[in-house]
C-alpha positions, -999 to +999 in steps of 0.1 A: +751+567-141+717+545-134+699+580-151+719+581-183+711+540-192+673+548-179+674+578-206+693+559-231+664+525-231+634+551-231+649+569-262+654+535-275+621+519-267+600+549-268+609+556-307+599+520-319+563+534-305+555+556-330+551+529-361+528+509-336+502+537-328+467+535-337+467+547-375+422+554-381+410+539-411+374+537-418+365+507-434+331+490-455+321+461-430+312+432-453+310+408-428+306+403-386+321+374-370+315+365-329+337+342-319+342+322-288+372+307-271+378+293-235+404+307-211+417+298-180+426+333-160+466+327-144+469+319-112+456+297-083+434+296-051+430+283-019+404+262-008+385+264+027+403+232+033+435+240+024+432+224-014+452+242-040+430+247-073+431+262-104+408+292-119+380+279-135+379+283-173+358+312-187+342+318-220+360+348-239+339+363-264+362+382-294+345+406-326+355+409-356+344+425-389+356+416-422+365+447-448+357+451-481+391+444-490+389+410-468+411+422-439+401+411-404+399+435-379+391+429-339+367+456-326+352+463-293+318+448-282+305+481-283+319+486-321+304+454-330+268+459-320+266+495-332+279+487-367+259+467-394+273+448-426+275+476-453+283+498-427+315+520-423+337+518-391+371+535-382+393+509-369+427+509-362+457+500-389 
């Protein structure tokens, strides 16, 4: 019985998938954006003496280009340095 409600919630879940994939669309990068934020990572630690402390905060950097068409789109680091305004880039839609 356990089998046939595991079967039934993957069917369910596993068809909402498909309108979520990765649809490549190459775009004309009209502008690059680097942004900043601060995070603090979950969890806690132990001190040597027993002191229960948070994670210190961290800088997270995000990229994003700008389309032609003045859609944002978050790219990889990697993305980001290799493209340059005027460009084209296949991101995903």
């Amino acid at each position: 019985m356990k089998i046939a409600w595991v079967a039934v919630f993957l069917a369910l879940t596993m068809g909402g998938c498909a309108s979520i994939a990765c649809q490549p669309t190459a775009i004309v990068v009209a502008k690059k954006e680097e942004r900043a934020r601060p995070e603090t990572p979950l969890g806690v630690r132990t001190t040597e003496t027993g002191r229960i402390e948070a994670p210190p905060m961290v800088i997270v950097r995000d990229y994003w280009v700008q389309a032609d068409d003045g859609s944002w789109h978050r790219v990889s680091a990697e993305q980001y340095k290799a493209v340059e305004v005027g460009g084209r880039l296949e991101v995903c839609r």
